[in-house]
N, C-alpha and C positions, 0 to 999 in steps of 0.2 A: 596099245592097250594090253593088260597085263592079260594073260592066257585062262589066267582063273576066273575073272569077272566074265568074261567071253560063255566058260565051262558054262556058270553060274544060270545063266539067262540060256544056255541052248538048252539044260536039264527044265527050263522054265516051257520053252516054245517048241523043242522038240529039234531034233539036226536036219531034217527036211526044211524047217521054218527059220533057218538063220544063213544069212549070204555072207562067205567070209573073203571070196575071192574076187579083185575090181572088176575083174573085165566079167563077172557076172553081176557086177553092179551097176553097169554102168547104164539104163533105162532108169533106176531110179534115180542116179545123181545127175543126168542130165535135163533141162527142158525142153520141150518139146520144140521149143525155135532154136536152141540151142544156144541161148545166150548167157545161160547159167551153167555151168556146167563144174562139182564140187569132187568130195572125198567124204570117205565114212570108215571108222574100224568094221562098223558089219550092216548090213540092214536086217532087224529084225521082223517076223510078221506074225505075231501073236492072232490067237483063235478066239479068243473069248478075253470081256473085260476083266476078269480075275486074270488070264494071263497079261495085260498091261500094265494090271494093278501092279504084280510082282517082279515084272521086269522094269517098274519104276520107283519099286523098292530098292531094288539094286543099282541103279542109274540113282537115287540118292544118296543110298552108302556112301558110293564111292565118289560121289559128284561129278556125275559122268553126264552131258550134255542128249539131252534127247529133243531128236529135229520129227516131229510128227509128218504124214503125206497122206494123201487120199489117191486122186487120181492123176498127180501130178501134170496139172493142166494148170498151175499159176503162172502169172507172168509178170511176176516183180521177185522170185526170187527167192521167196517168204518159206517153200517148201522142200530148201534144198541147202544140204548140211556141205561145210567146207571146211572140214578140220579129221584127220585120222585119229583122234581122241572123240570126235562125235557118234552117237549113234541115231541110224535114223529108222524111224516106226513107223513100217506102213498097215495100213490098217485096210488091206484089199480084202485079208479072209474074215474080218468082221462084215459078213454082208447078209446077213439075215434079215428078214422081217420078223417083228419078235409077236405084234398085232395087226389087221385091224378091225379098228374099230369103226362100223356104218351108223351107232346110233350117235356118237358126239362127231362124229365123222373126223376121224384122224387114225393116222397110223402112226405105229413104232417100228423106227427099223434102227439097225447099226449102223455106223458112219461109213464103212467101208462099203455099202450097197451103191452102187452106180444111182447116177438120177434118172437114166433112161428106163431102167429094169423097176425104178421105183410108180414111176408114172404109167408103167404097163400093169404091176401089181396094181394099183388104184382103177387103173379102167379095168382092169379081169374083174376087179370087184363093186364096177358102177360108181366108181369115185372119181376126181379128178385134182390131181397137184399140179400147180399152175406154174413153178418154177419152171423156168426155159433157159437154153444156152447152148448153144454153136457149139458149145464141147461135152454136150449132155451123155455120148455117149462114153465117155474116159471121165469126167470128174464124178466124184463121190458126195454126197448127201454129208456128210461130218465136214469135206474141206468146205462146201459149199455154207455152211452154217460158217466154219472157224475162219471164212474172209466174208459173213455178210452178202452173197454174191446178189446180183440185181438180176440182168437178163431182159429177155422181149417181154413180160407180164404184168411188171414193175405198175406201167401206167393204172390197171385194175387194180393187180390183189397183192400189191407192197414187194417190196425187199422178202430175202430172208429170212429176216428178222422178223417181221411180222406175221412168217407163219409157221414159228418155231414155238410149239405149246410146251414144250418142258423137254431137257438133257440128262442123258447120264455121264458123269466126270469124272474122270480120277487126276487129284493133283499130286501134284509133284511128288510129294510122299508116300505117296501111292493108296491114299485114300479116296472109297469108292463114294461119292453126290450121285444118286439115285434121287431125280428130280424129272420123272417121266410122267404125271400126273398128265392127263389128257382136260385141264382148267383153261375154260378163258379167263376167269378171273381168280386170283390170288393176290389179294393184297395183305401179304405178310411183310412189310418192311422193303429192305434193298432187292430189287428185280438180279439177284442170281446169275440166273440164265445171259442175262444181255451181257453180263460182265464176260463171256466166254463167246457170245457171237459177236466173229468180228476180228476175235484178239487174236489170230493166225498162230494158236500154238505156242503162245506163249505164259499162256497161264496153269494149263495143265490140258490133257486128251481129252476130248468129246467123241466116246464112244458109241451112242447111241440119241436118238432123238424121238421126239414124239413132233409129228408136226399136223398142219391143218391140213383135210382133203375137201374136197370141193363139189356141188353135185357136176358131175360127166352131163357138158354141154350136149343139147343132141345134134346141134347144127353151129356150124363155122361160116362163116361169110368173108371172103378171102377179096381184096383188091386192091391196083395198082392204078396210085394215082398221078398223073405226070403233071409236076410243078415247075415255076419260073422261080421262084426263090425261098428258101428258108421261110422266111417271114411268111410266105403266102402261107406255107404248109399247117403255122400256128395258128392265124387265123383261120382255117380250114379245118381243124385241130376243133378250135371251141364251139364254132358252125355245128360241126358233128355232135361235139357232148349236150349241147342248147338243147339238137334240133332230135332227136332219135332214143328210146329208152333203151335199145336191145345196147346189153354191156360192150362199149367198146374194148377191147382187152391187148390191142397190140398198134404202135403208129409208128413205125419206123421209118427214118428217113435216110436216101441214100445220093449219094452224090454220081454225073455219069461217070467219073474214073471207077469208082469202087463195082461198076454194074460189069464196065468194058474189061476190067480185070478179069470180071470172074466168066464172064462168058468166051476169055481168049483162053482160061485155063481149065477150067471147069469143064468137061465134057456133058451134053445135054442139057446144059443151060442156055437159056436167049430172053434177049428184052421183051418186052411185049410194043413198046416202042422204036420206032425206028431213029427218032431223035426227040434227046431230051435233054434238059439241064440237070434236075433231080426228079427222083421218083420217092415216092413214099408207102411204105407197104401198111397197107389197113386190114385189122381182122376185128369183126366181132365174135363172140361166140354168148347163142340163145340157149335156152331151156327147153323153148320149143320148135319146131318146125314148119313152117306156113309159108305158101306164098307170098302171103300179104305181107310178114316181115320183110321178104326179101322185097317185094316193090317198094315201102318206105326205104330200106334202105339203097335202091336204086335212084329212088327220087331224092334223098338225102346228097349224092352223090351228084347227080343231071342237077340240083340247084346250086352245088358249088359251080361247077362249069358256068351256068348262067349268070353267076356274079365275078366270074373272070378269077377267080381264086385257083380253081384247076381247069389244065389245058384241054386232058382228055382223062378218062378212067374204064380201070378191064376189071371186071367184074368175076369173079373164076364162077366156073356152073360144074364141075366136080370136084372131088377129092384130089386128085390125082394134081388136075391143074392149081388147086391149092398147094399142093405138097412140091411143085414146082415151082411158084411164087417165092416159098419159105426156103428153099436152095439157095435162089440168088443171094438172098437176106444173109441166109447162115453160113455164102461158102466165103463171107469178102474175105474174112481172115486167112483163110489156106489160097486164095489165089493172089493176094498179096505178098505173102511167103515167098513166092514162083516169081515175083519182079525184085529179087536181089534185096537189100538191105531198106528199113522199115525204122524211122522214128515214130513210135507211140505215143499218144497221148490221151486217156482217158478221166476225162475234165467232166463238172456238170457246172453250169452256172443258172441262176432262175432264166425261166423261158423266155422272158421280154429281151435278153440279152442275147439269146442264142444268133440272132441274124449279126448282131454285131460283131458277137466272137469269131465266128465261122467268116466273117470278111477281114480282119481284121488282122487274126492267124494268118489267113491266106498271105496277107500282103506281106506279114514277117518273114514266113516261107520265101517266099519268091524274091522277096529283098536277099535273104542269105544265101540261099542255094537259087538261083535262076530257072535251072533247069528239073527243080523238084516236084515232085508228083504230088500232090494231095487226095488220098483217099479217108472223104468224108462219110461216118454213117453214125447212125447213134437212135437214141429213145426221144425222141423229141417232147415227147407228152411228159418227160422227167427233166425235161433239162439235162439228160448226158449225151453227152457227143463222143465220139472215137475220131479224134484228127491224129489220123495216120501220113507221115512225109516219107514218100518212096521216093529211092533213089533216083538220078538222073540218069536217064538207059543206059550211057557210055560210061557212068564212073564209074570208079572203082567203090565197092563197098569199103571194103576198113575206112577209105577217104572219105567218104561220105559222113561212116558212124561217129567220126573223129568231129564233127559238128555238132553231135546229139546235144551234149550238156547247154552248147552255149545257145543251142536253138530250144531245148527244152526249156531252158531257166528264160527264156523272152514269152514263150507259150504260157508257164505258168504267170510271168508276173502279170500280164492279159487276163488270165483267168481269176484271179487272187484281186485285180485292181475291180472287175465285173461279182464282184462279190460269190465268188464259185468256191471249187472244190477242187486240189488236183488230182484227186482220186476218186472217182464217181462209183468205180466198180472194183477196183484190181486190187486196190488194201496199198498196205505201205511197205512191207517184206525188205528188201533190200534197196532197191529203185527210188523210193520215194523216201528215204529215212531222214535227208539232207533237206527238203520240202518240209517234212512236219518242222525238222529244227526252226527253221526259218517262219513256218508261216504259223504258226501252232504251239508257243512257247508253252501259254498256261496249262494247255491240254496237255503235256507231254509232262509238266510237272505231277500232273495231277494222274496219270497213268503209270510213273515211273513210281510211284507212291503205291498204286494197286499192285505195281509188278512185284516189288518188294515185299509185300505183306502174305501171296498168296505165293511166288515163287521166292522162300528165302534165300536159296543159293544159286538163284541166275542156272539153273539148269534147260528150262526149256524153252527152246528154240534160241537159247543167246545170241546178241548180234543182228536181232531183226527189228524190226520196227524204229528201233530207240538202241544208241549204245546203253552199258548200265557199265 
């Protein structure tokens, strides 16, 4: 890239705020499993939306590709540039909180704010944002909006998406959509906002956001419930929502590979079971705080067991053993890591199918690779599942990965014949691009239309989602 356009954007950001040398770059061109791993002329990391505006002024000039990142915690691929004519925009020192607001109850912050730091401002201030995830401490509030992210909360208070009340934008031309209105309702025409959640950086920056807060639960109800099979767990699932007011807000289900992982690599983890098939992690969380809550949902629990639905159930009686429960849930991912090479698959398909799926994978698994691991976990109460196939202890990984495509593409068309989804949570970035072609003609027609109209020259993020 020519030395001037470089000049250009560091008199923009400052020579503190622009990386021109690899091996100082190489944390943002890599992912964190390390399966992506790209090139950049520089990373830039702009302070304020008028400095993105202007460093996407110049990235138009010259038709210079700009790959946007948050907390680079994706895992399809979507937030990482692979070309030394690209430039990539992290938006870490946009992390301010700009509001908030306690009477419509939301806040404003910048994309670059971590989720963890985000959900601590809300409870400093008697709020609660309900968005959850295993990587809540590294990902960003902007990447989390620009892939739609789901999470454990999904089953209560939605997606993303529906608790994103107004963005601020700058497209490709480096005009600034100040769309931060704190509105439930706005019916002015074409919904704006959703055309950008979602679209992983491809339409233009989401600098800042207004999103919904929540009132701050005063009590959580934490337990583990040991099931004979998938299907029990969903019947046990609606039992619960029938039979009990207090908000169920989390039903995770986990398989025993995924538990025996993490308690072999995890330090101060353990089952609460000494054998089981699957377990399912249950959370409510109330308003208020009462015994009497907590015996309904004890007895909630004591009449699943009586109708043979669940085998046994632990009940947590502090914080602490709560915040221990929520380890095993949130470490499967990093103790997976630690057992060698990992085919992902993050599918949803409606819940009457779920027991289907999850047997059915299985057997495709074990037909192709013998000796493969299955580490099953996921949102049951959404229909997403994470069927993870860890390698066989003795292979070799490359040999192993070297099966991915041909055992992915039996996974999806399982999933696709069951009327699903092959991307529940993760977006489509690079991994999935070949999936939308195939499974997804009219939509991509009809996206590659939006691409075009609001990015006319294929500037940002190129090469993802969708060729153009």
């Amino acid at each position: 890239m020519k030395k001037e356009i470089l000049n250009k954007i560091q008199k923009v950001v400052g020579k503190s705020n622009i990386i021109l040398q690899e091996d100082d770059m190489h944390n943002y061109l890599t992912e964190w499993r390390g399966v992506y791993s790209g090139k950049a002329a520089a990373v830039i990391k702009p302070k304020s939306t008028n400095e993105v505006s202007r460093v996407l002024k110049i990235a138009y000039e010259y038709n210079i590709p700009i790959i946007t990142q948050g907390g680079n915690t994706g895992l399809v691929g979507g937030q990482i540039p692979f070309d030394k004519n690209h430039l990539l925009l992290s938006l870490e020192k946009l992390n301010k909180v700009r509001e908030v607001n306690n009477i419509d109850r939301s806040i404003t912050a910048e994309a670059g704010i971590k989720l963890s730091e985000l959900q601590n401002i809300c409870m400093k201030n008697n709020l609660f944002f309900p968005l959850s995830l295993a990587s809540e401490g590294s990902c960003t509030i902007g990447g989390n909006i620009a892939t739609n992210a789901g999470g454990v909360g999904v089953l209560y208070y939605g997606n993303t998406r529906e608790l994103v009340l107004g963005l601020e934008v700058v497209l490709p031309d480096g005009k600034i959509i100040n769309n931060l209105q704190a509105l439930v309702k706005d019916n002015t025409g074409y919904s704006i906002k959703n055309l950008f959640i979602g679209s992983e950086g491809t339409l233009g920056v989401i600098t800042a956001a207004t999103v919904k807060a929540f009132p701050q639960p005063k009590e959580k109800y934490t337990a583990f419930l040991k099931i004979n099979s998938p299907n029990k767990s969903i019947k046990a699932l609606r039992i619960i929502q029938e039979s009990i007011s207090t908000p169920l807000t989390a039903f995770e289900l986990m398989n025993n590979r995924s538990i025996q992982f993490v308690i072999r690599h995890i330090p101060k983890t353990f089952a609460p079971f000494s054998k089981f098939k699957w377990m399912v992690l249950v959370e409510f969380s109330s308003l208020e705080s009462s015994d009497l809550e907590k015996e309904r949902i004890e007895k909630t629990l004591n009449g699943l067991i009586d109708l043979g639905l669940v085998e046994d159930a632990v009940l947590s009686n502090s914080k602490s053993q709560s915040k221990n429960m929520w380890k095993l849930r949130e470490s499967i991912s990093e103790a997976q890591k630690k057992e060698g090479g990992s085919i992902k698959n993050d599918i949803s398909v409606p819940i009457k199918f779920i027991n289907k799926f999850i047997h059915d994978a299985t057997s495709i698994s074990k037909k192709n690779i013998p000796d493969s691991r299955c580490v099953i976990f996921g949102h049951i109460g959404d229909g997403n599942i994470h069927f993870n196939i860890s390698q066989p202890p003795k292979a070799e990984k490359q040999e192993f990965l070297k099966k991915e495509n041909h055992l992915r593409k039996k996974i999806v068309e399982l999933t696709m014949s069951l009327d699903g989804s092959f991307s529940a949570e993760h977006g489509i970035g690079l991994a999935r691009k070949g999936d939308l072609k195939k499974y997804k003609k009219d939509k991509l027609i009809l996206m590659k239309g939006i691409k075009e109209s609001i990015d006319k020259k294929n500037i940002m993020n190129p090469g993802k989602i969708f060729d153009y």
